[in-house]
N, C-alpha and C positions, 0 to 999 in steps of 0.2 A: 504494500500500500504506500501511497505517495505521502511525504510532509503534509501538511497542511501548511498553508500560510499563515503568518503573522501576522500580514499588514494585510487588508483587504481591500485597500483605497486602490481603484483602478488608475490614477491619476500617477501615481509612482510608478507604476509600474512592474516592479520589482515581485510585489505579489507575496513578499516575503521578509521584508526587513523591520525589524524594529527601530523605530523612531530614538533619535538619541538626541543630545545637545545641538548637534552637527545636523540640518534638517536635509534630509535623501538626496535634495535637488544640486546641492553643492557640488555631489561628489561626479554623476555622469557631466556636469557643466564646467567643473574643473578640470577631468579628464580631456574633455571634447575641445579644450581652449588650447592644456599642452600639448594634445597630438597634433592639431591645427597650428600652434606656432612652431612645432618641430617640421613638420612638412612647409610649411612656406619658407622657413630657412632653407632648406633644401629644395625646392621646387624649382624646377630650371624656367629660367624668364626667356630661353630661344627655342627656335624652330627644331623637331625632332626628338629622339629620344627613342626610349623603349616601345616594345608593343607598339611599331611601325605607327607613332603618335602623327608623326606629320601629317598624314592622309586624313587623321581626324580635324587634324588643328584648321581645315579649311572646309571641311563637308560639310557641317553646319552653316555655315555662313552662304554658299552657292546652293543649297538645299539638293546636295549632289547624292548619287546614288553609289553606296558601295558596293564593295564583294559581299554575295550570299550571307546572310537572307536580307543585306540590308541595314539592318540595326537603325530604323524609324524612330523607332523614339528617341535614342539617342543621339540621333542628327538633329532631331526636333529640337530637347532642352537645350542642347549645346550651341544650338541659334540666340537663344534668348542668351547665354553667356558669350555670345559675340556682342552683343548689346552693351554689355556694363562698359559706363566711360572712363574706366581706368585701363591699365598696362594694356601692353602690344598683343593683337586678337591671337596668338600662342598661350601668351600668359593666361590667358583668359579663359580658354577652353583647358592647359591644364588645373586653375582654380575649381573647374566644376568637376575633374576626378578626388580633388583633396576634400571637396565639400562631401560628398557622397562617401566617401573611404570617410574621415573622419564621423561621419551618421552611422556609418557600418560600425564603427568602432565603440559609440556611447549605446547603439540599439544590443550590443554581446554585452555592453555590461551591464542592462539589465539584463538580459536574459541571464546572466553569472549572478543578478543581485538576486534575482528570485529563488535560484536554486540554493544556494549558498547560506543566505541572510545575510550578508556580512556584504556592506556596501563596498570597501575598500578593499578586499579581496576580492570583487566579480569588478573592481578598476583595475590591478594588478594581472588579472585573466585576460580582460580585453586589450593589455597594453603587450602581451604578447601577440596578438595578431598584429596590431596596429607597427611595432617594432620589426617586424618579420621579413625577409628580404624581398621578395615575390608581391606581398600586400602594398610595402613602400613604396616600392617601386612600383608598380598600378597607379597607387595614388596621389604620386606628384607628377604624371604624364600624360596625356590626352589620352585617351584608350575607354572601352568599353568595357572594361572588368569591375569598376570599381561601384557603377553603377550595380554590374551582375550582383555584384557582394553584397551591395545596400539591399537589394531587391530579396534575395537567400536569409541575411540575417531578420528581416521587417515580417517577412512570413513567417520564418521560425518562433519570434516573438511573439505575433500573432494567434496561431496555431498553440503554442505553451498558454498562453494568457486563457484561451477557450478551455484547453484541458482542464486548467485549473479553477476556472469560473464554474464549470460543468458539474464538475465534484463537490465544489463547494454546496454549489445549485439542489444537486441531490442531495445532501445533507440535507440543506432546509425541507425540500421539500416533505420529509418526513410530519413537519413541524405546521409549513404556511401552506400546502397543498403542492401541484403541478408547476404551476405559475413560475412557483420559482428555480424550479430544478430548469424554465427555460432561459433562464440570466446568462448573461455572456457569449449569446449567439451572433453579438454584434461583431466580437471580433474574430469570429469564424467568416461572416459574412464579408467582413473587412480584406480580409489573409486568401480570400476565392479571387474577389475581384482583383486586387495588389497582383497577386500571381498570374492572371490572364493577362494584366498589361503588362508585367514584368518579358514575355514572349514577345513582345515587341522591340526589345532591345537586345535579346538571347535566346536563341532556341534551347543552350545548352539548360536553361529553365528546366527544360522537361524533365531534366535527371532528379525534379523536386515531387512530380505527380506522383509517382507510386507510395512515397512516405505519409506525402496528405494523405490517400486514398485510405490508407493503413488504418493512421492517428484518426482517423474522424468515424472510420467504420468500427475501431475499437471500444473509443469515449462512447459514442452516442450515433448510431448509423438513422436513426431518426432526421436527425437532424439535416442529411443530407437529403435529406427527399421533403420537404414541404416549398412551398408556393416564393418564399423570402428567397430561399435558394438557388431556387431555377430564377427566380429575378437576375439573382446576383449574377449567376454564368452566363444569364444572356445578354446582361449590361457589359457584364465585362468581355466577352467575344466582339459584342459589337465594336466596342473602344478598342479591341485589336485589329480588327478588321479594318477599323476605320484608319489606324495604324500605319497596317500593310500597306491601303490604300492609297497612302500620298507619296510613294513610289509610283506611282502610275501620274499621279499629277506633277511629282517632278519634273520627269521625263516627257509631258506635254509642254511646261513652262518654255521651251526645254532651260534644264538642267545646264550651265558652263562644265560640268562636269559629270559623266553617267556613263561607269564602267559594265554595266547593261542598260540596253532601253526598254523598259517595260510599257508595253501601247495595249495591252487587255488583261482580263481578268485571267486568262492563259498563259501568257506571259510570266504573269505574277505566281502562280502557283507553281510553274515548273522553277522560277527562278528560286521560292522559298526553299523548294522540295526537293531542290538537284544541290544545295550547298551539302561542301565537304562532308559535314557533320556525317548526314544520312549516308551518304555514297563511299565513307571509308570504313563503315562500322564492320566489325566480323572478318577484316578481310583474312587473320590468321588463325579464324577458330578460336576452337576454346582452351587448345596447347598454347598457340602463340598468345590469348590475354593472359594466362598464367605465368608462360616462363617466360617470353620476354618482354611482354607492358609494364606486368604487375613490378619487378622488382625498380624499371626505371619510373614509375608514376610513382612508388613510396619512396624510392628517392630524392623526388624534385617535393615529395611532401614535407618530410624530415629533414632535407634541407633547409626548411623556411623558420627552424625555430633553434632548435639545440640539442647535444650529445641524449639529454636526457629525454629526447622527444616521445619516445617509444614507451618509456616506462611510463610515462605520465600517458599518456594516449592508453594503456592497458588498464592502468589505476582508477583514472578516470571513468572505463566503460564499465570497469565490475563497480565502481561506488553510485556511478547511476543506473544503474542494475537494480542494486540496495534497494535505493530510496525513489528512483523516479524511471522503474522500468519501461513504462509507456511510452516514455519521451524519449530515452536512449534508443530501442528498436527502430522509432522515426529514426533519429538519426543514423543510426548503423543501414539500413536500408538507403537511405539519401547516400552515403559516401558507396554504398555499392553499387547503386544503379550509376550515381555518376562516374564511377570510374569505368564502368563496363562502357558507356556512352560517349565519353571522353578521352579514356586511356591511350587508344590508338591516336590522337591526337596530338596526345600532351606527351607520349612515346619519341615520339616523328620530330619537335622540338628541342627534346632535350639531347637526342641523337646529334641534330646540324648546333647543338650549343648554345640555340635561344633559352631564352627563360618562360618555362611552360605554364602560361599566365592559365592555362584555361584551369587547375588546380586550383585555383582563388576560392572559386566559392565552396570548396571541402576544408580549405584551410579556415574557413570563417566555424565549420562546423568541428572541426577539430580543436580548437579556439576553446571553445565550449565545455568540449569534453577534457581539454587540459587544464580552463580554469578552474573546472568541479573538483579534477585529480588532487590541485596543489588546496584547496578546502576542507582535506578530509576531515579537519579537525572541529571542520563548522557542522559539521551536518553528522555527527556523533552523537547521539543524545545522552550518551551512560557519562560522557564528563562532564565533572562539576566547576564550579567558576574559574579557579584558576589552572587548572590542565587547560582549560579552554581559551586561555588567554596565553596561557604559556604556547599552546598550536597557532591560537590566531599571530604570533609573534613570527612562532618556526615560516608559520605558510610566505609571511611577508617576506621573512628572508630569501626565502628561494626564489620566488615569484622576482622580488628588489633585484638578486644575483643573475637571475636568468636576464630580466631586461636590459639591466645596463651592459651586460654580453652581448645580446646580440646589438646592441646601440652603437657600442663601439665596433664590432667587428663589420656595418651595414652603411655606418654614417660614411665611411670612407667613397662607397661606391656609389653614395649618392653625388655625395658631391663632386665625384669625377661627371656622373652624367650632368650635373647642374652647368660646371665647363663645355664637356662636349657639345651642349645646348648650343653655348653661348660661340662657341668656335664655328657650328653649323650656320646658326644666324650670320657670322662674319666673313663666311666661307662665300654663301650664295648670294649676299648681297656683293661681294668684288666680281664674283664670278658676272654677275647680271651687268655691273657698272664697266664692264674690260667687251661687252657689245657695242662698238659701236655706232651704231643705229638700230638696231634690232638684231635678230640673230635665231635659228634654234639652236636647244640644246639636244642634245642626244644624250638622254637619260642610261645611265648602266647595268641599274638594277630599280628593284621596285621602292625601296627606299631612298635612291637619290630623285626617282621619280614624283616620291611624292613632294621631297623637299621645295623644289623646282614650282611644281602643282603649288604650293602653299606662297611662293613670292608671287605668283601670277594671281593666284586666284584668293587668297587670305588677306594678303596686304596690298597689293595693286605694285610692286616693287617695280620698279625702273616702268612705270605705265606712260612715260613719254614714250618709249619706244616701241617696235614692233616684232617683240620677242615672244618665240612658244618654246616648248616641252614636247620633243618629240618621244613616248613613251617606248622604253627599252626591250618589249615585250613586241614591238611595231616594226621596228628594227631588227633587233638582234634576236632571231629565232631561231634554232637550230632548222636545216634544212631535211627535210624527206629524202631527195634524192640526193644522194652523195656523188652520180656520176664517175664512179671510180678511183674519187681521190680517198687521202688514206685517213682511215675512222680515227688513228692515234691523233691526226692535226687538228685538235679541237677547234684554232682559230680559224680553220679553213668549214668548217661544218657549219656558220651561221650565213644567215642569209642578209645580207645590206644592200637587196636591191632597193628599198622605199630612199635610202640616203642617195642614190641616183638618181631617182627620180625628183627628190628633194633639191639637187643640184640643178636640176635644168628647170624647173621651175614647175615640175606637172603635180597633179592634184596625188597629197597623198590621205595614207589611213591614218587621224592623228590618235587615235584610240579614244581612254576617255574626255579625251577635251573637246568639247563641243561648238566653241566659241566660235565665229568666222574669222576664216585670216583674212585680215585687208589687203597683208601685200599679195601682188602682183609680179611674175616672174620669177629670175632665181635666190633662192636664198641663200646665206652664208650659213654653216653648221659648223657647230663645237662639240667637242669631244673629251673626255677627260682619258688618264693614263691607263685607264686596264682595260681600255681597248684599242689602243694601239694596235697592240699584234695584229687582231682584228680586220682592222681599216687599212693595215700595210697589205696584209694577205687580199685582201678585196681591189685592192688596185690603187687607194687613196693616197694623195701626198698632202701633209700636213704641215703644219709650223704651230712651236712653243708659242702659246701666249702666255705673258708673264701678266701673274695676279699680285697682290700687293705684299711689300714683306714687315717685320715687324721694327723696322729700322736700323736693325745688326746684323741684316744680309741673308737671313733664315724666315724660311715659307711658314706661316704663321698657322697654318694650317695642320701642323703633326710632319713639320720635319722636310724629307723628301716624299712625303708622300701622297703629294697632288700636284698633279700640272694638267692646264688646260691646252686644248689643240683645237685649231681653227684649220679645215679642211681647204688648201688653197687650188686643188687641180689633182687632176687622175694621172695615171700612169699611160703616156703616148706608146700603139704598137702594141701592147699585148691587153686581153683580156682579162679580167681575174681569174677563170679556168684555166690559163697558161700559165700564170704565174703561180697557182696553186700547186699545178701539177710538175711545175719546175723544182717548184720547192720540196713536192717531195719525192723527184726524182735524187736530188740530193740529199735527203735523209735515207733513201734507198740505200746508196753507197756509203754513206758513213757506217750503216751498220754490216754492209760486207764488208769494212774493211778497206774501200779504196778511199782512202783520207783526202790524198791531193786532187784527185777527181770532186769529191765530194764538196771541198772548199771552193774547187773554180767555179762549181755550180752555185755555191752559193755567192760565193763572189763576185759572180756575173747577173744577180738580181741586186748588187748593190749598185751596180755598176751602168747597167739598162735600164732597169728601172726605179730606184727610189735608193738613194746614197743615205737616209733616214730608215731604213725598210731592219724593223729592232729583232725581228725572230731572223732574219737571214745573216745578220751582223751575228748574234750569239752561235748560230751552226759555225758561222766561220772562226771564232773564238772554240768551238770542241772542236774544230778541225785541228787547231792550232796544238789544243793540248792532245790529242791522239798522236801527233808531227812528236809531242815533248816541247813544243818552243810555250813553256809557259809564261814566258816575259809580254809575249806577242798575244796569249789566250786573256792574260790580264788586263792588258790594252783592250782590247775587243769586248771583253763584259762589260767593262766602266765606259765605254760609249754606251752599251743598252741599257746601265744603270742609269746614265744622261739623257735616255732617249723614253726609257720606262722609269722614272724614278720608283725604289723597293721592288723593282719585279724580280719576284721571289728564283726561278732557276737560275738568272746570274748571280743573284745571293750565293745561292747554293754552291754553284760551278765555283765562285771564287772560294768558299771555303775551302774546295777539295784541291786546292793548286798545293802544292809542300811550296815551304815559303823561302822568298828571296836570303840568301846569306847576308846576315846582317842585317833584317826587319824582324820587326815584333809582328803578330796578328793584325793587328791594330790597321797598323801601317800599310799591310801589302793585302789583306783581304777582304778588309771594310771600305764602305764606297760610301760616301753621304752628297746630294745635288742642295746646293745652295742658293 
């Protein structure tokens, strides 16, 4: 059988604390002030960041349509916080993940104060989520998690509060009749409709329905079937639907930006229904979600708190077993469906080294179940005053020990991304101001795409001019037919016929940027370093454009590792199928063995065609060292260090030279462009 409550004032919340000197409302208002000035310390005031943020930092404001399924609601609020007339519309859009994370973080502690009784021990609970690396970071960057979180913890709340009005309810009604056993249906009715809108900003929601389904047919399956009820599901489907729906009216506005275009109600539903989510479920069975989801998703979970994650996570399920087993199965059911729902997702993530954000809202529920753990001493009833104070003491300590651990070990990689932010915003603004009338860019990946997408279309950046974002996905696609050339030459397998046609002025795909170009004819194109090889292999000749330095001769930007190129003309006389197939005619022979063969081959693409050309300079650099002249192979990678600034296989190749007599490492192996 469950506690009873102490406090019975719906108004706290808590359900459970007893009033003291100190009045309840302090304690969630004082928490919710210092996680909110912790995270504005930390919160980056530039473009980018975690959880591919830039793409958000601008969707709200163009009412643009994302990737599957969308996430409507959350382009919606994040409108009205492009609105507020303070900081740069980045700052702004990350202020409303810290807003919603910090709400996620006071609505766990009550849910901690009711289970508990002890207001400052269910603060101590919620400042381990709120501290935790994963939730931090959500919550000081544009992103749609933090929202998910608020949405998971406000149900939970909800859903507890009914359990325990319910019970209460019954009691009385022994005493006042029926009437009263039906109290606290409000916030059942609350916690249906919250969670149908909540699906307008996350499908991953749905790994919450089967635990309602549980908790509500457990407490009181009455309740789900009367007249209020079905009100409630059909108010709140419609407010989703209505939701869904202004994806269809963006896309008629049109949208300046809409990476689908949805024009009927067919549209809409294949576009909800075909996202990731649904289409990668299962794909290894039920070996592969055991052996190799399960151990990387507890991974990326136990990573977000401390050594001692597990034991608390164990201690915690059996003591709300104890005393509030009702509530524990919802939860234990909620972390299972969504890992089965999610897993393969959050898998895939932490494999390529992102941070497996879709884990948040288990971490909110885990939260939970750790704050209860480090409480055991509250929810004991056989001790008397002072054991009870002597545990309420012990629980602080550990709870005080744990946070300021992970504070210290988290604040560091905040405030690297709070820089990085600010590096990003100083990158793309020289980048946009070194166009001299206009310009595209040629985006390299989906992240510098969005960066780009956010000066164009967030700020109006360099809006004198007549500059777009030609999207990297538009461009640079790996090609279908390979025609014979060889699968090892990555740079040779993508397709830049659209930057041809871009060059002579004919109409291209700009993917999702919807805007009309006004200019007329051909346009100039930029390009950054990691696609060089790229562009040399496709027939392009380029020239370095210098962006701004920080006054002591060094690229302000992270070193040597960015440099812009402006496309000034093709390669006269061959094609790029001749120059691919030259080139790997001369990887052909480097690896039988015919070295000076192999060099003139490539030496004669420096030669014909493009004296810049950075993968045919590096073959002739292993030419050199195959020869043994590695004075000569050392010259030769440090032109394609100069030519690719950190392009990682002349890195490499210079390590493996044995070094000049009488140079350190230093000296003869490391290359830095200034």
């Amino acid at each position: 059988m469950e506690i009873q409550s102490a406090v019975t004032s719906p108004v706290s919340g808590a359900g459970s604390c007893k009033r003291g000197p100190v009045p309840w409302q302090v304690y969630p208002l004082g928490l919710g002030a210092a996680v909110a000035a912790l995270y504005l310390l930390t919160m980056p005031s530039g473009v980018g960041g975690a959880a591919g943020s830039a793409e958000w930092q601008f969707m709200g404001k163009v009412w643009g349509v994302s990737q599957a399924p969308g996430h409507p609601l959350y382009i919606m609020l994040s409108h009205f916080f492009f609105l507020l007339p303070f900081g740069d519309p980045a700052w702004r859009v990350n202020l409303m993940s810290a807003v919603f994370a910090v709400a996620t973080v006071v609505v766990v502690q009550r849910i901690l104060a009711g289970l508990l009784k002890s207001e400052m021990i269910a603060c101590g609970g919620a400042l381990l989520l709120a501290v935790s690396q994963i939730f931090w970071t959500a919550g000081v960057v544009a992103g749609v998690y933090s929202l998910d979180a608020f949405f998971v913890s406000m149900v939970i709340y909800l859903i507890f509060k009914w359990v325990d009005m319910r019970r209460d309810g019954k009691e009385a009604s022994e005493i006042w009749g029926r009437a009263a056993s039906r109290r606290g249906n409000g916030f059942l009715y609350a916690a249906c409709i919250l969670y149908l809108v909540s699906l307008g900003n996350q499908l991953t929601m749905l790994a919450l329905l089967p635990a309602l389904v549980f908790i509500v047919l457990k407490a009181d399956w009455r309740a789900a079937f009367n007249v209020r009820m079905i009100l409630c599901v059909v108010a709140g489907l419609v407010v989703l639907a209505g939701l869904y729906g202004l994806l269809i009216v963006f896309t008629s506005l049109p949208s300046p930006y809409l990476e689908t275009r949805i024009g009927s109600l067919d549209d809409l539903v294949r576009f909800v229904l075909g996202a990731d989510f649904f289409t990668r479920m299962f794909a290894g069975g039920a070996r592969g979600l055991l052996a190799a989801q399960l151990p990387l998703y507890i991974k990326s979970l136990s990573a977000q708190f401390s050594v001692l994650s597990f034991v608390m996570i164990t201690a915690g399920l059996f003591l709300l077993a104890s005393h509030h087993g009702l509530k524990v199965r919802f939860l234990v059911i909620y972390l299972v469906v969504d890992f089965v729902l999610t897993g393969q997702y959050a898998v895939d993530v932490v494999l390529s080294g992102q941070k497996a954000f879709y884990v948040i809202p288990s971490c909110v529920a885990l939260a939970i179940i750790m704050g209860f753990a480090v409480g055991v001493f509250q929810v004991s009833g056989r001790l008397g005053g002072s054991a009870r104070t002597a545990g309420s003491a012990a629980c602080l300590a550990v709870l005080g020990a744990i946070v300021v651990n992970l504070v210290f070990a988290n604040a560091p990689e905040m405030l690297e991304g709070q820089a990085l932010a600010g590096t990003r915003s100083v990158f793309s603004n020289d980048v946009v101001d070194k166009l001299p009338h206009g310009g595209v860019i040629l985006a390299y990946d989906r992240e510098n795409t969005a960066l780009f997408f956010y000066r164009m279309l967030g700020e109006g950046y360099g809006s004198g001019k007549e500059w777009r974002v030609l999207q990297y996905s538009c461009w640079k696609h790996e090609k279908t037919d390979k025609r014979g050339i060889d699968p090892a030459n990555d740079a040779a397998t993508y397709d830049v016929s659209e930057v041809s046609r871009l060059l002579k002025g004919e109409a291209v795909e700009w993917g999702p940027l919807t805007t009309e170009d006004t200019r007329a004819g051909r346009h100039e194109a930029f390009f950054f370093h990691r696609d060089k090889a790229i562009m040399d292999m496709a027939g392009f000749i380029s020239e370095p454009v210098d962006l701004k330095g920080d006054g002591d001769g060094k690229n302000r930007y992270g070193g040597a590792a960015v440099r812009l190129y402006r496309i000034v003309g093709t390669v006269k006389g061959k094609k790029p199928e001749e120059i691919i197939r030259t080139y790997d005619e001369g990887l052909s022979l480097l690896r039988r063995g015919a070295i000076e063969e192999a060099r003139k081959i490539f030496q004669s693409l420096l030669d014909e065609c493009n004296p810049d050309f950075a993968e045919a300079q590096f073959q002739v650099g292993m030419s050199y060292r195959g020869m043994r002249n590695y004075e000569e192979a050392r010259r030769r990678w440090k032109i394609v260090l100069d030519l690719i600034p950190g392009y990682p296989p002349a890195l490499d190749a210079l390590q493996s030279l044995p070094l000049p007599r009488g140079q350190s490492i230093a000296e003869a192996g490391s290359h830095s462009v200034e």
